[in-house]
PDB file of N, CA, C and O in Angstrom:
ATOM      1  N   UNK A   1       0.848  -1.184   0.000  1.00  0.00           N
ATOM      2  CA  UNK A   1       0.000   0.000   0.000  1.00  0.00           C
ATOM      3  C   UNK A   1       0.890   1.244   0.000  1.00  0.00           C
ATOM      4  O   UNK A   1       1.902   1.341   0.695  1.00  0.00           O
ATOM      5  N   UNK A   2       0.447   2.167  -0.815  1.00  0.00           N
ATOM      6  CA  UNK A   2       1.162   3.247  -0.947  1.00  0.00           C
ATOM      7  C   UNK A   2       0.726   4.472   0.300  1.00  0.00           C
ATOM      8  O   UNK A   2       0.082   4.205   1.315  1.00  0.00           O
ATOM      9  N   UNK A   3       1.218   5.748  -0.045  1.00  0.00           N
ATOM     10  CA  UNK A   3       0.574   7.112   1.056  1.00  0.00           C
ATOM     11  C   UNK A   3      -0.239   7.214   0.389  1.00  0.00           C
ATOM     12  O   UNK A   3      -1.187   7.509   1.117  1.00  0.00           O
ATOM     13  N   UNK A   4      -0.763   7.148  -1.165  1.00  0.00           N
ATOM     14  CA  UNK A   4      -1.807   7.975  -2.212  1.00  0.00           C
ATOM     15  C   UNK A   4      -3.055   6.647  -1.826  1.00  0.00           C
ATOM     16  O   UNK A   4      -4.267   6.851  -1.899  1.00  0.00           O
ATOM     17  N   UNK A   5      -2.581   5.628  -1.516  1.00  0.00           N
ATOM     18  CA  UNK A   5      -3.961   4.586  -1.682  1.00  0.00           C
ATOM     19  C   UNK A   5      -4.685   4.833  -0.103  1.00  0.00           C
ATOM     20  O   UNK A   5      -4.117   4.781   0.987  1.00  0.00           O
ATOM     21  N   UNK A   6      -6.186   5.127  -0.412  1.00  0.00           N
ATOM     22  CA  UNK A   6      -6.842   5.060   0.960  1.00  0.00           C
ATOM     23  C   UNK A   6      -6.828   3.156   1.848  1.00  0.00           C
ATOM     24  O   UNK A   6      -6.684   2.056   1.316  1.00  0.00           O
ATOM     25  N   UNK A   7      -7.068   3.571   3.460  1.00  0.00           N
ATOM     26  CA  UNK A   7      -6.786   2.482   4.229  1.00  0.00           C
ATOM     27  C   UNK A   7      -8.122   1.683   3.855  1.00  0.00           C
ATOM     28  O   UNK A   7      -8.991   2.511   3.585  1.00  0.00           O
ATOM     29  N   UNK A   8      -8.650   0.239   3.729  1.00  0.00           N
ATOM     30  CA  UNK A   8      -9.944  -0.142   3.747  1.00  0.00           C
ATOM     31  C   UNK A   8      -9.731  -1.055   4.715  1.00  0.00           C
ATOM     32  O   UNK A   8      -8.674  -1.294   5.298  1.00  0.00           O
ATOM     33  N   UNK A   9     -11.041  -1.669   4.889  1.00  0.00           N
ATOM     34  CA  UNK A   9     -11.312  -2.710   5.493  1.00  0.00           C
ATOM     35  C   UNK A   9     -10.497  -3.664   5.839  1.00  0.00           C
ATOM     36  O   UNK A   9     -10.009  -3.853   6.953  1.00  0.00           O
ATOM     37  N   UNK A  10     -10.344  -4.292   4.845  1.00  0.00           N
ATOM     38  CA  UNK A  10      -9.427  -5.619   4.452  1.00  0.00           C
ATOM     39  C   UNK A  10      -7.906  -5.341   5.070  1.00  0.00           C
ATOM     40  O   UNK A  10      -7.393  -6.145   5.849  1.00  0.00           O
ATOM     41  N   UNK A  11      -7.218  -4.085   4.632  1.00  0.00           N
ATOM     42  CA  UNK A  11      -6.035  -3.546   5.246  1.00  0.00           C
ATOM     43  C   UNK A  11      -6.199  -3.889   6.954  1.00  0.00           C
ATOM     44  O   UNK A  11      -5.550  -4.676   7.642  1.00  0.00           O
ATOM     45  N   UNK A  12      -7.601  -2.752   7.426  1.00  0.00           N
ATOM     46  CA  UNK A  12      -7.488  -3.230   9.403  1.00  0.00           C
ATOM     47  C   UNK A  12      -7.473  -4.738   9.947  1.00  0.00           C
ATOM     48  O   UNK A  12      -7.005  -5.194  10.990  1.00  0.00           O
ATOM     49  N   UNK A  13      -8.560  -5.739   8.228  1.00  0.00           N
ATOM     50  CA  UNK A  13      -8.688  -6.916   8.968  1.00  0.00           C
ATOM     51  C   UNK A  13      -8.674  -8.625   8.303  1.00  0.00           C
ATOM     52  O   UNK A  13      -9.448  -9.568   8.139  1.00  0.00           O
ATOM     53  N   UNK A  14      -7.457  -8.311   8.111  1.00  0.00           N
ATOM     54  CA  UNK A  14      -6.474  -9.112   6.620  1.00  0.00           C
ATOM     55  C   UNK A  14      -7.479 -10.534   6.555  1.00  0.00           C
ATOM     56  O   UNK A  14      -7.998 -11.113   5.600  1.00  0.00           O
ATOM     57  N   UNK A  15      -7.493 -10.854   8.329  1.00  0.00           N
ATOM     58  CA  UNK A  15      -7.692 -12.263   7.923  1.00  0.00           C
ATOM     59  C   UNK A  15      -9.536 -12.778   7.901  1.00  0.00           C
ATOM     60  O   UNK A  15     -10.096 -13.875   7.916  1.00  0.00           O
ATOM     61  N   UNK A  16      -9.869 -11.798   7.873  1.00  0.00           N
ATOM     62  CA  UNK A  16     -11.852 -11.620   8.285  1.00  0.00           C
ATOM     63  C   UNK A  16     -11.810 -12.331   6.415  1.00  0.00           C
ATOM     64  O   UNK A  16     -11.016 -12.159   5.491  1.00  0.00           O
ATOM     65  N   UNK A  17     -13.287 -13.270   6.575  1.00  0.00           N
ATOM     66  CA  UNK A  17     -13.916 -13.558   5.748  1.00  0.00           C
ATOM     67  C   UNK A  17     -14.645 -12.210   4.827  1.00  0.00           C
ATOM     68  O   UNK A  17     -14.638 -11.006   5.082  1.00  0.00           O
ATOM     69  N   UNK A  18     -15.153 -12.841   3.869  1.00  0.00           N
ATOM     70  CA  UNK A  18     -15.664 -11.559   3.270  1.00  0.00           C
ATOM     71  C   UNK A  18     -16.622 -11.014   3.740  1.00  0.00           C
ATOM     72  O   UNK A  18     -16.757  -9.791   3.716  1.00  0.00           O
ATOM     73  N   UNK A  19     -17.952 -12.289   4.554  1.00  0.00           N
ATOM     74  CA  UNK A  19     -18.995 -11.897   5.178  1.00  0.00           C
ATOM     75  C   UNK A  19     -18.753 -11.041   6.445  1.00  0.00           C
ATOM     76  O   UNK A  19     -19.432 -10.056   6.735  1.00  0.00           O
ATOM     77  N   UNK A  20     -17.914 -11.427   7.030  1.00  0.00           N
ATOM     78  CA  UNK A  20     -16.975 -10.616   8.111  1.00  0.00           C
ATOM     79  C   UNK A  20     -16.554  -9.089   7.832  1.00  0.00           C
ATOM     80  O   UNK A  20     -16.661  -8.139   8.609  1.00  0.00           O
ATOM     81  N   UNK A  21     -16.131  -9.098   6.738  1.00  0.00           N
ATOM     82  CA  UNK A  21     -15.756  -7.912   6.424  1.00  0.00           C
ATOM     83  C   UNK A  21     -16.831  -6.837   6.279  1.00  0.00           C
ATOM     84  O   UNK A  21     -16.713  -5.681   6.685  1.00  0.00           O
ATOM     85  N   UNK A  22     -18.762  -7.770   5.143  1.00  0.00           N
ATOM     86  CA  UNK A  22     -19.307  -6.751   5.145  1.00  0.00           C
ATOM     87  C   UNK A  22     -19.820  -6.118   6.235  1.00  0.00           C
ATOM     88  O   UNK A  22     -20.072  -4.914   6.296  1.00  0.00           O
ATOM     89  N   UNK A  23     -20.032  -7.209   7.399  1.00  0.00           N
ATOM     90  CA  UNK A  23     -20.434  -6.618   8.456  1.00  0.00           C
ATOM     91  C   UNK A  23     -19.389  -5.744   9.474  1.00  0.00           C
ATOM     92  O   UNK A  23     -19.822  -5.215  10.498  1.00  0.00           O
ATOM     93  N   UNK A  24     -18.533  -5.692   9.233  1.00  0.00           N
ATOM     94  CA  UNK A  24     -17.578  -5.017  10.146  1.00  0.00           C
ATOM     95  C   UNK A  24     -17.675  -3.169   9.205  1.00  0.00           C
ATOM     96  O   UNK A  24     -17.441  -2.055   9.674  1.00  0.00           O
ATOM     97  N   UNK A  25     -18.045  -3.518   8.012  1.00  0.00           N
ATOM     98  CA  UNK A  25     -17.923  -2.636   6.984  1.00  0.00           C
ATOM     99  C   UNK A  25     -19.379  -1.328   7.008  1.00  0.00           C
ATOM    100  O   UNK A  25     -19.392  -0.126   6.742  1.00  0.00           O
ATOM    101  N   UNK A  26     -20.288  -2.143   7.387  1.00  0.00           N
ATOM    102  CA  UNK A  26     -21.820  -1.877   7.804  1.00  0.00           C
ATOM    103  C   UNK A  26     -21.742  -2.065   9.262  1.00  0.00           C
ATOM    104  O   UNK A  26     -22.782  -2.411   9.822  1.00  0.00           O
ATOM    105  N   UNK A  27     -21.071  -1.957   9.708  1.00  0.00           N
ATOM    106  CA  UNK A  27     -21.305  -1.346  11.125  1.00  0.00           C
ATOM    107  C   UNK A  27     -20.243  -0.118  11.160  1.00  0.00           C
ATOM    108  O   UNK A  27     -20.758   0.912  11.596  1.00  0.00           O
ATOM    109  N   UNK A  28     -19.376  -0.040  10.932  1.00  0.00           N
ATOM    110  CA  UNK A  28     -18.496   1.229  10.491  1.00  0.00           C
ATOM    111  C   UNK A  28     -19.571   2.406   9.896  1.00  0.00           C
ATOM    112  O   UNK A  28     -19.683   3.509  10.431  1.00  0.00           O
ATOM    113  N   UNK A  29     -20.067   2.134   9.125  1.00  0.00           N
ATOM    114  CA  UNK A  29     -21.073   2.728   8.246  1.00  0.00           C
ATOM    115  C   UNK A  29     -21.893   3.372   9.058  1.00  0.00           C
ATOM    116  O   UNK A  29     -22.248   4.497   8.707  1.00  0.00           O
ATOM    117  N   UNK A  30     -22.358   2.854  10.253  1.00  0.00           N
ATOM    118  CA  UNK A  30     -23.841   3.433  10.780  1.00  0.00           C
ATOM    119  C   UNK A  30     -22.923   3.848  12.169  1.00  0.00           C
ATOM    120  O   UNK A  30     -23.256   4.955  12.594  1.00  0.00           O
ATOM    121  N   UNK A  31     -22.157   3.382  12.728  1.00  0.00           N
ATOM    122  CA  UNK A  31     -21.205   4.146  13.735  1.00  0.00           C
ATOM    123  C   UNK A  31     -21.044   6.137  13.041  1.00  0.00           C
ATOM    124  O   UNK A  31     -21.557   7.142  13.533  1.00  0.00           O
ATOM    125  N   UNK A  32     -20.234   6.027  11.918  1.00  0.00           N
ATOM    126  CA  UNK A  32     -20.175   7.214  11.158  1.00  0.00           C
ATOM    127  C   UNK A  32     -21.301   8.132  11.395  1.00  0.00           C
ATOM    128  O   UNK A  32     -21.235   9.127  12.117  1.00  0.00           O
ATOM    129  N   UNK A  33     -22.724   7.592  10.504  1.00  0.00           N
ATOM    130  CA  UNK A  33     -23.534   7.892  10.340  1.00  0.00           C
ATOM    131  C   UNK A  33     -24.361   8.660  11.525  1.00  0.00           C
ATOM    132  O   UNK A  33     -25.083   9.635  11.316  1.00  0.00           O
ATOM    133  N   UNK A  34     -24.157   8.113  12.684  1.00  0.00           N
ATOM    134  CA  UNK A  34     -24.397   8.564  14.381  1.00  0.00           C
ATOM    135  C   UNK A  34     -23.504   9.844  14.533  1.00  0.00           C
ATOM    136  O   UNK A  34     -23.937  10.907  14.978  1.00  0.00           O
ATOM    137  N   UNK A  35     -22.431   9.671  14.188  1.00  0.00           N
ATOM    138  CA  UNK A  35     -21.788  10.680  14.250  1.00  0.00           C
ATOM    139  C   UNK A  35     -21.784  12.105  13.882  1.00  0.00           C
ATOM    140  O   UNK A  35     -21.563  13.177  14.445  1.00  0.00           O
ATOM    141  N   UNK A  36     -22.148  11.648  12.602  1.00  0.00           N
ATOM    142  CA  UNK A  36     -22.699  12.978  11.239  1.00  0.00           C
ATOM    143  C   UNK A  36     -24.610  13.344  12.247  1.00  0.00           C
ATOM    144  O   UNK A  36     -24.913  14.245  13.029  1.00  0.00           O
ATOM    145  N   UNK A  37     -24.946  12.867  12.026  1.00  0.00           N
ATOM    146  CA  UNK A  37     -26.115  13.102  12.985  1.00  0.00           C
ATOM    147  C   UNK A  37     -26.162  13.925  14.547  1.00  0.00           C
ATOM    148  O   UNK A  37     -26.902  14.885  14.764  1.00  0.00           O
ATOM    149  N   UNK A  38     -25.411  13.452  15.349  1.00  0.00           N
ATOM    150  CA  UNK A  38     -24.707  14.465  16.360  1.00  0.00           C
ATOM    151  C   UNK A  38     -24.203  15.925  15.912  1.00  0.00           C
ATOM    152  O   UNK A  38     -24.627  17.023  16.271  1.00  0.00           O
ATOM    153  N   UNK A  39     -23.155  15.596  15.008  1.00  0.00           N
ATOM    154  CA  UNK A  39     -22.465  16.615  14.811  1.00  0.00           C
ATOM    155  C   UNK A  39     -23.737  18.125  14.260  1.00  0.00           C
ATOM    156  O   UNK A  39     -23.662  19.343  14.420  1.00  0.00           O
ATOM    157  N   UNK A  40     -24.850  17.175  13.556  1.00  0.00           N
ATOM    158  CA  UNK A  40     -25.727  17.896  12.736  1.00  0.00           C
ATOM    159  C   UNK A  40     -26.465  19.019  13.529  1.00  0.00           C
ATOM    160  O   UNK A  40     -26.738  20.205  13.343  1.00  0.00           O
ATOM    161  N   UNK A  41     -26.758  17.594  15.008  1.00  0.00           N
ATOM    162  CA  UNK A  41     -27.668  18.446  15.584  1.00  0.00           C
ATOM    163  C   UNK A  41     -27.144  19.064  16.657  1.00  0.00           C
ATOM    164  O   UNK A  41     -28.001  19.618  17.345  1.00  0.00           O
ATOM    165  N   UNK A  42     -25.833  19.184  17.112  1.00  0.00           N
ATOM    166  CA  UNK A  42     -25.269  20.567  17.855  1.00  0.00           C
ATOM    167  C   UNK A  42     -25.124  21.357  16.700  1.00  0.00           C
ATOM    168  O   UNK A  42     -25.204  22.513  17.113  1.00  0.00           O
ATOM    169  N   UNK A  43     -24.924  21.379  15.252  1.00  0.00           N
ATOM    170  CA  UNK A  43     -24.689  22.457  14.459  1.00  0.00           C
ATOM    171  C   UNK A  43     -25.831  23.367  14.576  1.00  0.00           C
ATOM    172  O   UNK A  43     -25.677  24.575  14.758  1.00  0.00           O
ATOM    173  N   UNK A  44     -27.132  22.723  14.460  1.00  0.00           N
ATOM    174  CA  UNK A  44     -28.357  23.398  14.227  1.00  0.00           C
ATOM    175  C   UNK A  44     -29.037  23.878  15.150  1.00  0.00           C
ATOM    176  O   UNK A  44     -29.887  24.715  14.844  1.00  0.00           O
ATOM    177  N   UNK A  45     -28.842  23.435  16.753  1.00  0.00           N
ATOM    178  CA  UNK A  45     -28.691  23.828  17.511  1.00  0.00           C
ATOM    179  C   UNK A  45     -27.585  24.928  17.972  1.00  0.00           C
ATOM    180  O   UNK A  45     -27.928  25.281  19.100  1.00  0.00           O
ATOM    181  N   UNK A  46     -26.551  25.537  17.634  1.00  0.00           N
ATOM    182  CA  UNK A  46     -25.280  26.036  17.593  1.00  0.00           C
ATOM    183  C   UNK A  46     -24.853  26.224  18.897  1.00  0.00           C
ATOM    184  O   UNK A  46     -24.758  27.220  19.614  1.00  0.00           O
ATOM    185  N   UNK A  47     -24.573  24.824  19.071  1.00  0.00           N
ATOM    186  CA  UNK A  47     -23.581  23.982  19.820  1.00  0.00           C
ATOM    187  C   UNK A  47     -22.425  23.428  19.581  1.00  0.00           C
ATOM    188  O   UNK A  47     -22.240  22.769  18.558  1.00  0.00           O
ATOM    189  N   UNK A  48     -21.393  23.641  20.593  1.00  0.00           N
ATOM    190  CA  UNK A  48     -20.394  23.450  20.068  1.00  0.00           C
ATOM    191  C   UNK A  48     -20.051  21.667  20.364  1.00  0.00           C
ATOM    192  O   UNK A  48     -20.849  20.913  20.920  1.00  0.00           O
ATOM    193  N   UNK A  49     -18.795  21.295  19.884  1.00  0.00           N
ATOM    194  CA  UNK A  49     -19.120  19.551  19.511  1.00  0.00           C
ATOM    195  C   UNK A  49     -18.219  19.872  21.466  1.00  0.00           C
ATOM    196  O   UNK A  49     -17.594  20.818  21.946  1.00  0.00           O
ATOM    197  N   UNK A  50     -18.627  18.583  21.967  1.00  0.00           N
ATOM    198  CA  UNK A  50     -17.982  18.750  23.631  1.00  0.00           C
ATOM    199  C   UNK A  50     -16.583  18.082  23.376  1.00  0.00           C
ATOM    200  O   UNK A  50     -16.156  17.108  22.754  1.00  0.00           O
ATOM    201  N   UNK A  51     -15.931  19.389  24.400  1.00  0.00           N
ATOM    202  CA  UNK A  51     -14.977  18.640  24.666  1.00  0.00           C
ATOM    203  C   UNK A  51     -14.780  17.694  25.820  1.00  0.00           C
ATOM    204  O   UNK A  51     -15.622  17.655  26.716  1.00  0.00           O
ATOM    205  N   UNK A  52     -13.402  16.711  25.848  1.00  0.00           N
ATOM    206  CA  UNK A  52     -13.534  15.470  26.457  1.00  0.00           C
ATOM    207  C   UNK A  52     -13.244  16.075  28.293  1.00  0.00           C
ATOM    208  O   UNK A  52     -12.497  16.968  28.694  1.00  0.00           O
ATOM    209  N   UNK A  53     -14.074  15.255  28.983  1.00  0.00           N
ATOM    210  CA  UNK A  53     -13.820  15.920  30.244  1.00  0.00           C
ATOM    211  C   UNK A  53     -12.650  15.435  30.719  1.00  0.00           C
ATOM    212  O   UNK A  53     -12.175  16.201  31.557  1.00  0.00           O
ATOM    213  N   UNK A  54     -11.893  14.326  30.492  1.00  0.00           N
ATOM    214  CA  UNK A  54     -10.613  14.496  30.553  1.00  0.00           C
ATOM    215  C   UNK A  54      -9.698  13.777  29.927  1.00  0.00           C
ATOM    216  O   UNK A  54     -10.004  12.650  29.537  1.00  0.00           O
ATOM    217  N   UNK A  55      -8.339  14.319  29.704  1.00  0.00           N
ATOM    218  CA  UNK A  55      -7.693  13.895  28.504  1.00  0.00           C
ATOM    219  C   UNK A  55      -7.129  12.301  28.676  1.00  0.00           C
ATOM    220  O   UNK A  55      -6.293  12.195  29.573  1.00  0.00           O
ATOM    221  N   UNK A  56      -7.341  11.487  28.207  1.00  0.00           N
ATOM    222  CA  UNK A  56      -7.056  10.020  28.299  1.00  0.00           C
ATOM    223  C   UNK A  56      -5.888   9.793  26.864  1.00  0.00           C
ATOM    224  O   UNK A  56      -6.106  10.004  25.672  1.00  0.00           O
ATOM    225  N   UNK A  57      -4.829   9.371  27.436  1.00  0.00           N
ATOM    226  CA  UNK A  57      -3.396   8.999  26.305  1.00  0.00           C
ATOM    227  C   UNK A  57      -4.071   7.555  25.830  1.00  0.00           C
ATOM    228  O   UNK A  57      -4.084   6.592  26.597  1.00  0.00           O
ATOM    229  N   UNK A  58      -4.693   7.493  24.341  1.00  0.00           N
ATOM    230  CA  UNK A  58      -4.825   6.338  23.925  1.00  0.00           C
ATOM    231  C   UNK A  58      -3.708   5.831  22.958  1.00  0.00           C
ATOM    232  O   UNK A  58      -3.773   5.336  21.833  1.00  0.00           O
ATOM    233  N   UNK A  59      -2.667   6.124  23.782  1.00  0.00           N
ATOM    234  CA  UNK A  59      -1.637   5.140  23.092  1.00  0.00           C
ATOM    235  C   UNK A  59      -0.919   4.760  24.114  1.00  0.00           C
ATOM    236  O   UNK A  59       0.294   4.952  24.039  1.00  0.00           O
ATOM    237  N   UNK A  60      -1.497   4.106  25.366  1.00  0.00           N
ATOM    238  CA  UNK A  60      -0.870   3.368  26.548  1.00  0.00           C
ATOM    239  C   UNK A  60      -0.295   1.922  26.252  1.00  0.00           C
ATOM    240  O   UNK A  60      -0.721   0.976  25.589  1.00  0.00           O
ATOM    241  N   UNK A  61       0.680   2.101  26.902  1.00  0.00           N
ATOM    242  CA  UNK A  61       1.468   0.418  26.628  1.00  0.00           C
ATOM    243  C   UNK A  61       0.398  -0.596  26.739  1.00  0.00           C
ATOM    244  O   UNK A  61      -0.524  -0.272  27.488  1.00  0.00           O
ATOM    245  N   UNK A  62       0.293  -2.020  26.029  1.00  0.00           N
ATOM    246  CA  UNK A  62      -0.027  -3.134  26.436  1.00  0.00           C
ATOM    247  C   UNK A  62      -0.273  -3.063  28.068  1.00  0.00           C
ATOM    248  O   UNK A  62      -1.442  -3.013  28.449  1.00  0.00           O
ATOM    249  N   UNK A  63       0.529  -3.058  28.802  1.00  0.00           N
ATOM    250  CA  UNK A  63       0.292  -3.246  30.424  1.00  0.00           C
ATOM    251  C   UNK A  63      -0.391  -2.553  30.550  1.00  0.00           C
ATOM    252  O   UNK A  63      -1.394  -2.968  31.130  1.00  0.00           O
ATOM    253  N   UNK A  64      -0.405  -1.177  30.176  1.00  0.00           N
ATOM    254  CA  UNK A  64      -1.115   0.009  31.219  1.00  0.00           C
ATOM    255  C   UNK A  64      -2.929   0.079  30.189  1.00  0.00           C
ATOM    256  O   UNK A  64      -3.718   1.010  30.353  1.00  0.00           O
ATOM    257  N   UNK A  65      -3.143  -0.872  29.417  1.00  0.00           N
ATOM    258  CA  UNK A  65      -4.126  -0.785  29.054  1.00  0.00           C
ATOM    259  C   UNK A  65      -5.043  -2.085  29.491  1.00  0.00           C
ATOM    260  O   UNK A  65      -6.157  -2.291  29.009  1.00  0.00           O
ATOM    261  N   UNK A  66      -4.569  -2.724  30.233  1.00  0.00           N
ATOM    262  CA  UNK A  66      -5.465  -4.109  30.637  1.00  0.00           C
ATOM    263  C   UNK A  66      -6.245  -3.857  32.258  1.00  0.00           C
ATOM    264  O   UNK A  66      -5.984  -3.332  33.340  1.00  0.00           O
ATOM    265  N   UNK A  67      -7.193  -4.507  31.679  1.00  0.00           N
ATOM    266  CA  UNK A  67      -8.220  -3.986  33.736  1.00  0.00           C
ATOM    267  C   UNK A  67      -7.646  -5.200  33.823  1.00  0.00           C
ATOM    268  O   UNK A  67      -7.509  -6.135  33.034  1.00  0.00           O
ATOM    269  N   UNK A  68      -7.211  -4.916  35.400  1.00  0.00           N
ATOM    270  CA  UNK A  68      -6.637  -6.301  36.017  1.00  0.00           C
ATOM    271  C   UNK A  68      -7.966  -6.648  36.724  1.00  0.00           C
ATOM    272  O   UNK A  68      -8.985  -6.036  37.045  1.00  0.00           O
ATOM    273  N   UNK A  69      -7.442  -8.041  36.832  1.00  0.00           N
ATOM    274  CA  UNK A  69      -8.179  -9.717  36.897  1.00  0.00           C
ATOM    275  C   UNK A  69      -9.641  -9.297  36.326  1.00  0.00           C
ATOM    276  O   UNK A  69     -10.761  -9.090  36.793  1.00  0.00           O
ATOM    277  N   UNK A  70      -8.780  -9.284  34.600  1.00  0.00           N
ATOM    278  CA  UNK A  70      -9.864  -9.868  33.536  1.00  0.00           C
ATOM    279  C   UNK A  70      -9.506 -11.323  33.454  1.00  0.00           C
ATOM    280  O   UNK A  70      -8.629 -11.808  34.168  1.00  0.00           O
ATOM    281  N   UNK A  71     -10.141 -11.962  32.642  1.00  0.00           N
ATOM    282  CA  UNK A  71      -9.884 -13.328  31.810  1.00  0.00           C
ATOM    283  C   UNK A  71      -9.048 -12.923  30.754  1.00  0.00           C
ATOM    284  O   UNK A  71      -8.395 -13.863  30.302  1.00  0.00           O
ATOM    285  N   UNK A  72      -8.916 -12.206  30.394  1.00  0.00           N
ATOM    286  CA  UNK A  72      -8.295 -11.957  28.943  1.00  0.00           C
ATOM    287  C   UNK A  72      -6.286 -12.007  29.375  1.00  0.00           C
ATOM    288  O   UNK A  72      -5.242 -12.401  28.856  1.00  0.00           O
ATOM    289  N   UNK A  73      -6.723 -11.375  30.536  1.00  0.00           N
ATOM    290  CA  UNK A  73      -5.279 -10.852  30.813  1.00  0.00           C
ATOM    291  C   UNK A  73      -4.585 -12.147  31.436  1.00  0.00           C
ATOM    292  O   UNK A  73      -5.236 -12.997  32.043  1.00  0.00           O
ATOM    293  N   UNK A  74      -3.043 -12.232  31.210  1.00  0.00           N
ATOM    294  CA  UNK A  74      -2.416 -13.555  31.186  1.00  0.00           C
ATOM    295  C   UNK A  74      -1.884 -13.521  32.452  1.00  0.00           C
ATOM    296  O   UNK A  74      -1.094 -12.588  32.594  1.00  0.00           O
ATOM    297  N   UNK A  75      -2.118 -14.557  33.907  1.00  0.00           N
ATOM    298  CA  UNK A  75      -1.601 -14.507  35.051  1.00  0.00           C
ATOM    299  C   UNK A  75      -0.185 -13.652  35.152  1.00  0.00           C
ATOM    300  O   UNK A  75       0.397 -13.547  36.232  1.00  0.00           O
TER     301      UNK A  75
END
């Protein structure tokens, strides 16, 4: 993939079936779509979009992103 080619689906989720994909693809879709809708109706309302009440680093290490004693997380 080049910088000029846009990211799709298939790129985030190499190994998803195709049926997998449309649905991951159509739910992306209507996630968006919620979004554009929000955004619409603080516009028309003239509201501004909120900001976050507080700033959270979502690029925390592996460790610092696991709730301890999940199942997921490895003894």
């Amino acid at each position: 993939m080049t910088e000029d080619q846009p990211i799709t689906i298939r790129d985030l989720y190499p190994r998803m079936t195709e049926e997998e994909l449309a649905v991951a693809e159509a739910n992306l879709k209507r996630y968006v779509a919620v979004l554009v809708r929000i955004y619409d109706r603080l516009q028309a309302e003239c509201k501004p979009w909120p900001k976050p009440v507080n700033r959270v680093d979502l690029t925390l290490s592996g460790d610092e992103s696991n709730i301890r004693h999940e199942r997921s997380n490895s003894p």
